[in-house]
N, C-alpha and C positions, 0 to 999 in steps of 0.2 A: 504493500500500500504506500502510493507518494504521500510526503508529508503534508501536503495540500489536501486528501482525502484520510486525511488521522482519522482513525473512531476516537472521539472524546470521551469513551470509557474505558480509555486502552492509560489507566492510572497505576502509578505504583502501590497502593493500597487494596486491589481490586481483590476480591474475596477469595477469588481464587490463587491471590499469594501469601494469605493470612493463615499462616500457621499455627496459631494460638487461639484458641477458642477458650472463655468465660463464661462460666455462670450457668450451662446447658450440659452440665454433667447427667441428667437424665435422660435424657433425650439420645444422648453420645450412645451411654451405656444400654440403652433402648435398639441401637441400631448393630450395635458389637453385637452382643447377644443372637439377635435374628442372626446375622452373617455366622454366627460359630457353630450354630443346631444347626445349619447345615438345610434349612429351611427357609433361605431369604424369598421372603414378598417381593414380588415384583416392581411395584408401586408403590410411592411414598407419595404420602401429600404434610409437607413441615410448613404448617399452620403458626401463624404468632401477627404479632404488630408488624410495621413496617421497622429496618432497621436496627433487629435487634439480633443479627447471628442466625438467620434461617440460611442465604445462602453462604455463609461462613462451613455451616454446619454442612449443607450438600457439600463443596469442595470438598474436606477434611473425610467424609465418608468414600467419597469418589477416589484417592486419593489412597486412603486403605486398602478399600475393595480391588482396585488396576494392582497395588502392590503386594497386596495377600491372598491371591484370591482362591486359599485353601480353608474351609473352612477348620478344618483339624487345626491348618500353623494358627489360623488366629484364635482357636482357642487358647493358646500360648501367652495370648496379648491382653492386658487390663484397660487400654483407653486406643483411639484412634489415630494418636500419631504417627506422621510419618516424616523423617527426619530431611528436611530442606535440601540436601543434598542429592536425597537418591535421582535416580531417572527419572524416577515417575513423579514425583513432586515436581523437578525442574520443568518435564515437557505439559506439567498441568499446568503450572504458575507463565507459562508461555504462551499456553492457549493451542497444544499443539498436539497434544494426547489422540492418537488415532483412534484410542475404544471409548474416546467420553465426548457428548457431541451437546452443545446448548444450545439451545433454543431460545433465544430471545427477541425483540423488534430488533428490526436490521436498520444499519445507519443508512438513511436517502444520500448518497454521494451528490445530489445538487445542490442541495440545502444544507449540505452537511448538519442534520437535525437528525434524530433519532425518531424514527417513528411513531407515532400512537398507539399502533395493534400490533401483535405479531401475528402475520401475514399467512392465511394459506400454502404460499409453497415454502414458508420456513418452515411449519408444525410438518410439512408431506418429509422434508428434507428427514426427518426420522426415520420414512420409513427404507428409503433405500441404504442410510443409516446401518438399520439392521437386518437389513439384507445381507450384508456384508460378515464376513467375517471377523472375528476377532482380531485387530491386528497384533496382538501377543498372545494371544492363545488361551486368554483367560476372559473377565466379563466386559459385555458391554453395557457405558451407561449415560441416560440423559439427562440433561437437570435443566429443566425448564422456567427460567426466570423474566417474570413471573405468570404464573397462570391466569393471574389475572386480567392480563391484557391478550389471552387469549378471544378472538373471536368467534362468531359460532362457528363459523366453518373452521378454521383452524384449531377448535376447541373438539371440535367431533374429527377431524382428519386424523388428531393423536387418539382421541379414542377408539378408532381403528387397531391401533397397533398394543394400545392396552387392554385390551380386550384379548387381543390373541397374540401374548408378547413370546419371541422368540426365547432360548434357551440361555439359561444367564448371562439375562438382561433385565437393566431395572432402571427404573423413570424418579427421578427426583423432583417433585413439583413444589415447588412456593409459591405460600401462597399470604397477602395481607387480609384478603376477605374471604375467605374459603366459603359461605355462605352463597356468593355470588356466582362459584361455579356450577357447570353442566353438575346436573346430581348421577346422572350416572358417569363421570368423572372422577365424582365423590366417591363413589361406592365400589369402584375400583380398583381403591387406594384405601392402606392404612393411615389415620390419620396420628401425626405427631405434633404435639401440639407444644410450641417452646411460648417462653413467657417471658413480658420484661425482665432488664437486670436489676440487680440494685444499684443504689450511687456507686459503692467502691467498685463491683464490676467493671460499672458502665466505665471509670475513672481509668479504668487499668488500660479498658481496649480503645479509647481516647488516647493514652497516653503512647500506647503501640501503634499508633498511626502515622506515616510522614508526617502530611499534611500540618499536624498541630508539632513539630517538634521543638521549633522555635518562642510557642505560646506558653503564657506564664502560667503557672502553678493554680492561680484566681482564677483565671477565663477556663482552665480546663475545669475546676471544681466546678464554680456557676453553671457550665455549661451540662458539664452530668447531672446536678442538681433539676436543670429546670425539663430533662432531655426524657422524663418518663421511660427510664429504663433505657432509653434508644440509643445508643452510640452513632448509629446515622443521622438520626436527630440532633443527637451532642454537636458534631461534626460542622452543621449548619451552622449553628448558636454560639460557636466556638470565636469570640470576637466582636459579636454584633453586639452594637447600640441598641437596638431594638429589646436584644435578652437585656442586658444591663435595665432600661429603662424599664421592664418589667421588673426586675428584681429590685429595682428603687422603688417600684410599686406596693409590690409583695412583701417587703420588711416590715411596711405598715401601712396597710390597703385603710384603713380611718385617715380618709384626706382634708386638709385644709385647703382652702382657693390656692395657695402661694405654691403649695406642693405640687398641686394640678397643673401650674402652669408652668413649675422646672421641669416635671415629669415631658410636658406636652414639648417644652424648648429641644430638648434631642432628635425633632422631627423640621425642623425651622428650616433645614435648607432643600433647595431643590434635589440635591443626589440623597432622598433615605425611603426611597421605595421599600427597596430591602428588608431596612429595619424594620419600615410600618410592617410591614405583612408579618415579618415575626412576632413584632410587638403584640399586633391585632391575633394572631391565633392563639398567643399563649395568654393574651388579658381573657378573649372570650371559651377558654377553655378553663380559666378560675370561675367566672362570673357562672359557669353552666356548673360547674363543682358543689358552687356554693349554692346553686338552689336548688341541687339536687338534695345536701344535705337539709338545707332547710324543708324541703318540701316533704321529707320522710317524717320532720318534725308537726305535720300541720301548718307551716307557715311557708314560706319563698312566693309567694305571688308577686310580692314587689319586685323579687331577684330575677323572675321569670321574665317581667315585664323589659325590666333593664337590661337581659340580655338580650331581648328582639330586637329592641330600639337601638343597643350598642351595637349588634350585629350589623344591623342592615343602615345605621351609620357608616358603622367604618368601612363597608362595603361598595355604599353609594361614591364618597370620598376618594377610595381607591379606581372607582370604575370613571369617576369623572374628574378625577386630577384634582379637586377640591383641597384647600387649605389642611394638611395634615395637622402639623400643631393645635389648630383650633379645635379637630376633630379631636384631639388624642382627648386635650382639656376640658372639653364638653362631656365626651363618655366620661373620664373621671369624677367631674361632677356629677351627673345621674347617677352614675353607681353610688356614688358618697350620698344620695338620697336617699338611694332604695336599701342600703345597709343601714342608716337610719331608723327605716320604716320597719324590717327587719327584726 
C-alpha cells in the first residue's frame, strides 16, 4: 500500500499487537478451557461495552490457538500467552497470518475514510477463506470486528459459513450490542460476555499504550476515572479540556453562577468542538445517572426534565454552530435548579 493510501488503522497500538490483557481473566480462562477438552465451539460471540478488551481478547486467543493448536500441549498451559517473539505473534501483530482472516469495513481508497458497513463481498471473503487450507496445518480463524456493522446481507453471507463451519475452524465475533444482531447469528455462537474494568485496570492498559507515553501521571488517572471501565474511552479523554471541565464539574456539581461560567469559559474559543462533544456526553451521562437514582427513590422528575432540555440543548448548539460557552452555562444552570428541586 503507497503511503498516500495508509489504512489509518494501521497504528502501533492496534489490538492485534497488545500483548497484555487486564482485568478479563474469566473470560481468558473460559476460552483455555474449551480449547484443552479438546471440544472447541466453533463460534464465539465476546459481548461487553465498546472499548474494553473484546478484541484484545480475540487476538491473544487467535494467537494461542495458530501457536498450540494441540489440545493435549495446551493443556500444559494456565493462561493464553504467547510470547512477542515467536512466529506466530510476529506475523499476527503484522497482519499477515495466513490461517487468521478479519473481517472488518474496508478502507474507501478515494476518500480515504473507513466505511460504515462491512460490505457483502468482505463477510463472502470468509468463505473462500475456508475453503482453503490451513496454511500451517493447524486451525483456521476469523475475528470479525465488529459484528455490528455487519449488514443484512453480509450479516447472513457469514451465517452461511457458520452454520456449516468447516473442520477446525472458529469465528470470533465482537460484538458492543449483541442485542442488535441477526438472532440466528446469536444462536450460533456461545456467548462470552466481558465486562468493564476497574480504575486500576483501566490505568494499567492506559499506561501500556504508545499513544499516552508522554502524558502525565493526572490526565492518565482523570482519564480512567471518568472512562467507565473503557481504556478506549480513557484513550479519547486522555488530555481533553472537555474531560477536565467535566471533572471541574463533578468535584462539586452544587453550582454557583460564577462556577457556571468558569466551567462554561473552557469552551470560549472557536477550535473546542472536540471538547464540547466530550464534555456534552459525559455531563448528560451524570444528569441520566442521577435520575435514575432519584427516580428509584420516588422523586427525579425535575432531573428527568433537565436532562431532555440539556440534551436536546446541547444538541441543537452542536448541530447549528451556536455559542458553546453560553450553552455549556445555561445547562449548568438548569441542572443547579433541578438539583435544587430534587
Amino acid at each position: 500500500m503507497t503511503e498516500e493510501a495508509r489504512d489509518p488503522r494501521d497504528v502501533s497500538w492496534h489490538p492485534r499487537r497488545t500483548m497484555i490483557l487486564h482485568g478479563h481473566t474469566a473470560a481468558e480462562q473460559q476460552l483455555l478451557q474449551a480449547h484443552q477438552s479438546g471440544k472447541l465451539h466453533h463460534a464465539w460471540l465476546l459481548r461487553g461495552p465498546r472499548g474494553i478488551g473484546k478484541a484484545t481478547l480475540a487476538y491473544r486467543f487467535a494467537r494461542f490457538l495458530l501457536a498450540v493448536p494441540d489440545p493435549i500441549v495446551a493443556q500444559r498451559k494456565s493462561h493464553l500467552h504467547i510470547d512477542s517473539a515467536t512466529g506466530t505473534a510476529r506475523r499476527i501483530a503484522a497482519g499477515a497470518h495466513p490461517d487468521l482472516l478479519v473481517v472488518e469495513r474496508a478502507l474507501d481508497v478515494k476518500t480515504m475514510r473507513i466505511k460504515s458497513e462491512i460490505a457483502v463481498a468482505d463477510a463472502r471473503a470468509a468463505s473462500s477463506f475456508f475453503a482453503r487450507t490451513a496454511g500451517e496445518g493447524g486451525w483456521r480463524l476469523a475475528i470479525v470486528d465488529s459484528a455490528d456493522e455487519l449488514n443484512s446481507e453480509s450479516a447472513n453471507a457469514l451465517l452461511k459459513i457458520i452454520e456449516e463451519p468447516p473442520q477446525r475452524s472458529v469465528f470470533l465475533l465482537i460484538s458492543h450490542r449483541p442485542g442488535a444482531l441477526l438472532r440466528t447469528v446469536r444462536s450460533r455462537c456461545i456467548g462470552l460476555d466481558l465486562h468493564p474494568l476497574s480504575n486500576d485496570d483501566t490505568l494499567r492498559v492506559l499506561r501500556d499504550l504508545p499513544p499516552v507515553a508522554k502524558q502525565s501521571e493526572e490526565d492518565l488517572r482523570l482519564a480512567a476515572e471518568l472512562s467507565n471501565g473503557s481504556p478506549g474511552r480513557g484513550l479519547d479523554l486522555i488530555g481533553s479540556e472537555g474531560a477536565a471541565a467535566f471533572a471541574n464539574f463533578k468535584a462539586k456539581p452544587r453550582l454557583s453562577p460564577a462556577r457556571c461560567i468558569e466551567i462554561g469559559m473552557a469552551f470560549a474559543g472557536r477550535d473546542t468542538a472536540a471538547d464540547y462533544e466530550v464534555f456534552s456526553e459525559l455531563f448528560i451521562g451524570w444528569i441520566a445517572e442521577r435520575a435514575r437514582t432519584a427516580g428509584l427513590s420516588g422523586g427525579g422528575a425535575a432531573l428527568a426534565k433537565a436532562h431532555d432540555d440539556i440534551n436536546y440543548s446541547l444538541r441543537q448548539t452542536d448541530a447549528l454552530n451556536l455559542d458553546r460557552r453560553q450553552t455549556v452555562v445555561d445547562a449548568l444552570l438548569v441542572l443547579g435548579e433541578a438539583l435544587k428541586a430534587s
